[in-house]
Phi, psi and omega in degrees: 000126161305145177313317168311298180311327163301328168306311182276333182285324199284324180335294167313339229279101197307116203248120164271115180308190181268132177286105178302123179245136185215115203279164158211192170057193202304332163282006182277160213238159130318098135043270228226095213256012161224159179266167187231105200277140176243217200267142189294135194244124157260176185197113181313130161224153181265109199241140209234119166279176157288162191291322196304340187265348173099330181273144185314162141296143187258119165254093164282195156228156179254093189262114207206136191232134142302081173287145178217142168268001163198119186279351205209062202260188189253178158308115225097296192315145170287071200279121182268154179231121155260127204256142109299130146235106170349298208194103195259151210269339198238192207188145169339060202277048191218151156265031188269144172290129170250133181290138166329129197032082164218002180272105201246133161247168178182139159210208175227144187229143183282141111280139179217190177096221168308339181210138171231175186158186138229157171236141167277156187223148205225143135258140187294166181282064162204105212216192196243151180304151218214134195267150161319129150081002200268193184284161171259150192275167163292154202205120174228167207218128180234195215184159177231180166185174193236158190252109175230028176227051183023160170093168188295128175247127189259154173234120177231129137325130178229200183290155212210176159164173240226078177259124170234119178237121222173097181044354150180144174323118160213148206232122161228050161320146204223130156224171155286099210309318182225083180303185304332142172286158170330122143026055171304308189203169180225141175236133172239152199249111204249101175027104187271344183102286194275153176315127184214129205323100183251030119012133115253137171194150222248169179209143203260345174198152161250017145207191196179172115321146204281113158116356175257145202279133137236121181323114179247134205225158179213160162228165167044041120221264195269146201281138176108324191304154178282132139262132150263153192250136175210160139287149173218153158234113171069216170285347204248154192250142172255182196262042175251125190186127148208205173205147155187176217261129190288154187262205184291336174243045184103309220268137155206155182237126171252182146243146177197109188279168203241094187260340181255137187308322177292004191267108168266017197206167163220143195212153188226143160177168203253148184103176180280353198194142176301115149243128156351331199247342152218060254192147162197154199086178032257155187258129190305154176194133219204102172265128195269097139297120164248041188276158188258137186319172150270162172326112157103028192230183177220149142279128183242106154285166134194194179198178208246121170266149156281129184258225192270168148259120177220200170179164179208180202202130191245100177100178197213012149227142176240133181255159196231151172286145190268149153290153209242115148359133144079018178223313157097211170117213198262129003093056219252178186177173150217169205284146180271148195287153163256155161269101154267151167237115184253097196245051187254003144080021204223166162283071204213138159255228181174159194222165189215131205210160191200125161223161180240156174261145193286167202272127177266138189253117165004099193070032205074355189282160181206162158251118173336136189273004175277341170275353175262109165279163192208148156210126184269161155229167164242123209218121189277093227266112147022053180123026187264141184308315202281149151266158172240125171238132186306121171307176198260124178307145178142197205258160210265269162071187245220349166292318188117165184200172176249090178305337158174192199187166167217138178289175155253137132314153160286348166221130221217147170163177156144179137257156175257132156258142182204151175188141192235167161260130182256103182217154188260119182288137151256113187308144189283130152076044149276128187308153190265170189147161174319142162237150157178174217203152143293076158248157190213099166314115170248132188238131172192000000 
């Protein structure tokens, strides 16, 4: 071959442009990715000290602030909420000193406005340490909802309480005296365009003991249907599970006792298995292990969180080798590798999908992205609940194809490795020049 000819092959030398990788499904973040706290609020409370302390009910104030990770979500979103509470109406009420994390709070924050309701709110098992007879420290607890109205939706801090174990189970329930508490924050909500789930359901406590019942309420969804009631931790369903029937207008009220220790969350939904789509929750929910220790011993916690659906990509242009004027052929390459990571710890699997734009060219010439091909592969990383299987070899093109996937399970998860070989048919005697395309990985 002449230098000219070397020339136009390196010239031709097809370049796929940068691949836009875009997570969805469980992995998808809100908009407003830090929260945004508005104003602290006070409010008269009724406060129940335990009987074991000897004391009056206490009627205080309450100073309490209201957080949202995303102020401005659309209709469908999912809004994380954190209720603080500042400066709390009640106090240690023993003169026994309480040791650092021993303190689990939960409450409830009002919606009104555009959406009304409650949501339960949960906190960790943490505080600073607390003097005979002192203030109780400040604490905050969150909670999630779904956005199912267009409009300003207000959020008030509502009734809360303060269980500490420490040599024995003890509840300092707190409420409001003349609810709704003030205003904390306002979110407003904007249309998404689309069908969107309005499933809610509500919980009568956001704790309990190992073995205790709470009342679970739902609205909107189909009338006659079995709901099921479950517990989650995280993506994953624990063994608390019941059911019961939506009435005419939707609406129904259960029960459900709650036995595993692992259950932070509770979700009602229709069908055999939890979907989004006809689903609601989870409602926050903190089961108070009170089993009683043996003498002379301690208890050792922890907990296993659930994280993402993520992925990742090493480099974001692939060059294909070039082809020769008037003779055209295969165009080959390979795809740069993705990393999937499923660390959500639920049944759910996930799937990885690719569509390309056709590849543009010199002078308006162009090649159909229906001409770029793949045969994928997938490779399972070592000790993962999950397999990954490899897509069906064939055109990529601008409908999209499936680069790989995991099924669903009862427990699901793992890393992937994944990577295909890519070559583009090109047609003989495509004018010669520089090419290049769009592809873009979606992963959910």
């Amino acid at each position: 071959m002449d230098s000219t000819g070397r020339r136009r092959r390196r010239h031709w030398a097809a370049l796929l442009g940068a691949a836009a990788l875009v997570a969805t499904g469980a992995s998808a973040t809100t908009a407003a990715a830090t929260a945004a706290a508005a104003d602290a609020v006070d409010f008269a409370t009724h406060c129940i000290p335990p009987a074991i302390a000897g004391i009056p009910p206490i009627d205080g104030t309450t100073t309490a602030q209201i957080a949202v990770d995303n102020a401005a979500p659309k209709v469908g979103d999912t809004v994380t909420v954190t209720y603080t509470v500042v400066k709390p109406a009640a106090s240690n009420p023993v003169d026994l000193a309480l040791p650092a994390d021993i303190m689990t709070p939960t409450g409830k924050v009002t919606l009104s406005g555009a959406q009304s309701g409650e949501l339960t709110v949960a906190g960790p098992k943490k505080n600073d340490p607390v003097p005979g007879k002192g203030a109780f420290p400040s604490f905050s607890m969150t909670g999630t909802f779904t956005v199912t109205a267009p409009g300003a939706i207000k959020l008030s801090p509502g009734d809360y309480n303060i269980h500490t174990s420490y040599i024995m189970e003890l509840d300092t329930p707190c409420t409001v005296t003349n609810p709704p508490a003030p205003v904390s924050e306002t979110v407003t909500a904007t249309d998404g365009g689309g069908t969107t789930n309005p499933r809610t359901v509500q919980l009568g406590s956001a704790s309990g003991k190992p073995g205790d019942a709470v009342t679970v309420t739902g609205a909107k969804f189909t009338p006659g249907a079995t709901v099921t009631l479950a517990g989650r931790n995280g993506a994953a369903e624990t063994a608390d599970k019941a059911s019961a029937t939506a009435d005419a207008q939707g609406s129904f009220t259960g029960s459900l006792t709650v036995t595993d220790k692992a259950t932070t969350g509770v979700v009602a939904y229709e069908g055999s298995s939890w979907s989004t789509e006809k689903g609601a929750g989870p409602a926050a929910y903190v089961v108070i292990d009170d089993t009683p220790l043996p003498a002379d011993s301690q208890k050792v916690n922890t907990s296993v969180k659930a994280g993402t659906l993520s992925m990742s990509q090493a480099g974001d242009t692939v060059d294909l080798a070039g082809v020769d004027f008037g003779k055209g052929g295969f165009s080959r390459g390979d795809l740069r590798t993705v990393t999937v990571k499923d660390f959500r710890g639920g049944p759910a699997g996930w799937s990885l999908t690719g569509k390309v734009t056709d590849f543009a060219g010199p002078g308006g010439a162009s090649v159909s992205g229906d001409k770029l091909g793949w045969t994928p592969v997938c490779v399972t990383k070592q000790g993962s609940p999950s397999t990954c299987k490899a897509g069906s070899p064939g055109s990529v093109g601008s409908a999209g194809a499936t680069l790989a996937s995991a099924p669903d399970g009862a427990l699901t998860g793992g890393e992937f490795t994944v990577d295909a070989r890519l070559s583009l048919n090109v047609p003989a005697y495509t004018p010669p020049g520089a090419y290049s395309a769009v592809l873009t990985l979606t992963l959910s």
